[in-house]
C-alpha positions as CSV (number, residue, x, y, z in Angstrom):
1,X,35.2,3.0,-38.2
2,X,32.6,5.5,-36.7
3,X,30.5,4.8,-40.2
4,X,30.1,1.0,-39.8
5,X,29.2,2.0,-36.1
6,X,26.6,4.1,-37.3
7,X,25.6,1.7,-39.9
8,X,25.3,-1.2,-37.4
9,X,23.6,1.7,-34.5
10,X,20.9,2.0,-37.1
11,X,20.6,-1.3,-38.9
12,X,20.5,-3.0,-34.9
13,X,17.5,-0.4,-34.4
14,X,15.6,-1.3,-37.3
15,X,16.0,-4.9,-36.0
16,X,14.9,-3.9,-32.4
17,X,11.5,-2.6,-34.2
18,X,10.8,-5.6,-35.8
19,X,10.9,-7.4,-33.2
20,X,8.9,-5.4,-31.7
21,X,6.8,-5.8,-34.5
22,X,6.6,-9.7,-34.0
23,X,6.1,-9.4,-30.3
24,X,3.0,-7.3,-31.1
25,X,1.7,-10.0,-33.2
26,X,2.0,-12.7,-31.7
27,X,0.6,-10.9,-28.1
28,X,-2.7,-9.9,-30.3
29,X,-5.1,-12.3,-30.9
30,X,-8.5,-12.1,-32.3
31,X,-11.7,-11.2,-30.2
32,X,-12.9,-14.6,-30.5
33,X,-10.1,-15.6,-27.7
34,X,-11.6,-13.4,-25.3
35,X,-14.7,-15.7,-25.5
36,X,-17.4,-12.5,-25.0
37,X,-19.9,-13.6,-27.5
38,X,-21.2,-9.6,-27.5
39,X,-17.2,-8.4,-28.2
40,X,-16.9,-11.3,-30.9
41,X,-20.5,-9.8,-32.5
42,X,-19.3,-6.4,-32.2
43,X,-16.0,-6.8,-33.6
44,X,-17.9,-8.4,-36.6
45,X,-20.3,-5.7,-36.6
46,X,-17.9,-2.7,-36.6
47,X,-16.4,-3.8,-40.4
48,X,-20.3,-2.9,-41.4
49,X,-21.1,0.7,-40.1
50,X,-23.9,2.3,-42.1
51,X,-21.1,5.3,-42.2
52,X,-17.3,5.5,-41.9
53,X,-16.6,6.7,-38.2
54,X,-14.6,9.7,-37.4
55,X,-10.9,9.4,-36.9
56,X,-11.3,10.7,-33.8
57,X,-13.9,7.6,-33.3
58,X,-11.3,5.5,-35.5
59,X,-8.7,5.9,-32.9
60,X,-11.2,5.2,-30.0
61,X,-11.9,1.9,-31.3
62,X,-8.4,1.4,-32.4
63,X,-7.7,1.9,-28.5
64,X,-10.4,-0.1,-26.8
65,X,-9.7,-3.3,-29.0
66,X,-6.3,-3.4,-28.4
67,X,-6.6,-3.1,-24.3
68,X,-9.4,-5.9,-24.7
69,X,-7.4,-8.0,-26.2
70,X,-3.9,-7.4,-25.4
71,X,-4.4,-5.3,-21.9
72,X,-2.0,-2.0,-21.2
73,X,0.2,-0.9,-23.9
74,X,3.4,-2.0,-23.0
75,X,5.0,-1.1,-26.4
76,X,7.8,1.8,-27.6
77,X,5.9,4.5,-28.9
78,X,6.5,4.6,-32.5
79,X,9.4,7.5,-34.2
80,X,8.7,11.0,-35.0
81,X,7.4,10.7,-38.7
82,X,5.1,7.6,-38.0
83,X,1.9,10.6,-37.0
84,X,-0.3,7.8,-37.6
85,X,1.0,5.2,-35.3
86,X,1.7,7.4,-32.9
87,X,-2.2,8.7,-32.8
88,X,-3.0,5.0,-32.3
89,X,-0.4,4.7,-29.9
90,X,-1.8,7.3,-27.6
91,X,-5.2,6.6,-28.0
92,X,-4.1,2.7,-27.0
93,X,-1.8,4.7,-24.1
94,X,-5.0,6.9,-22.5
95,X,-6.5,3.5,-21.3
96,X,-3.7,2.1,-19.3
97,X,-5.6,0.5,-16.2
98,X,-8.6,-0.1,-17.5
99,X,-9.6,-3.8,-17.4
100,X,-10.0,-6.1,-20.5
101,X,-13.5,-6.9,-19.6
102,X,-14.4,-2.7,-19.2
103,X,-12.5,-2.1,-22.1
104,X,-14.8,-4.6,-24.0
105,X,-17.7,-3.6,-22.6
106,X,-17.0,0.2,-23.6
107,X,-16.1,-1.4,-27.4
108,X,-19.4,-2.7,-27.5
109,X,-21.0,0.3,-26.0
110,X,-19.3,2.6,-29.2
111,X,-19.9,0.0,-31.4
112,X,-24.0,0.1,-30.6
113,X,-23.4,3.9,-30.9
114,X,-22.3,4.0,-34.4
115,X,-24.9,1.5,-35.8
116,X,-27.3,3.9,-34.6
């Protein structure tokens, strides 16, 4: 008995992450519903750095798209052995309260900084 508990403890936790999962994309949308021709451009722009940006710069933009798009991270953070998601998560985390249109405007503002 205390095995098909832990069985179902586990199998109903995989299922709360992927719905989760589903939430997430359905919330995120692309930049072109934000309707900010410079963040539509930039978006664009970013898939054709002259050079692959730091993952410390990775993560930044990682971060600022998602609170222009979807606003504060309202999301789990991700378990222990997901280092990558959970670097994304944070750096998503660190802008809580900053406003879509600020967080754009700081995308763009990187974006224009790694073009050169």
């Amino acid at each position: 008995m205390v095995v098909k508990w832990h069985l179902f403890g586990k199998r109903e936790s995989t299922i709360t992450r992927l719905c989760h999962k589903v939430q997430r994309l359905i919330l995120v949308s692309d930049a072109q519903s934000t309707g900010n021709a410079e963040f539509i451009k930039a978006a664009e722009d970013v898939k054709n750095l002259p050079s692959k940006p730091s993952n410390d710069q990775l993560l930044e933009l990682y971060g600022l798209f998602k609170q222009s798009i979807v606003g504060d991270n309202e999301t789990p953070a991700p378990g222990m052995f997901d280092l990558q998601g959970k670097a994304k998560h944070a750096a998503w985390l660190k802008l809580k309260g900053t406003s879509k249109a600020d967080a754009q405007a700081q995308y763009i503002a990187l974006v224009k900084k790694l073009q050169g």
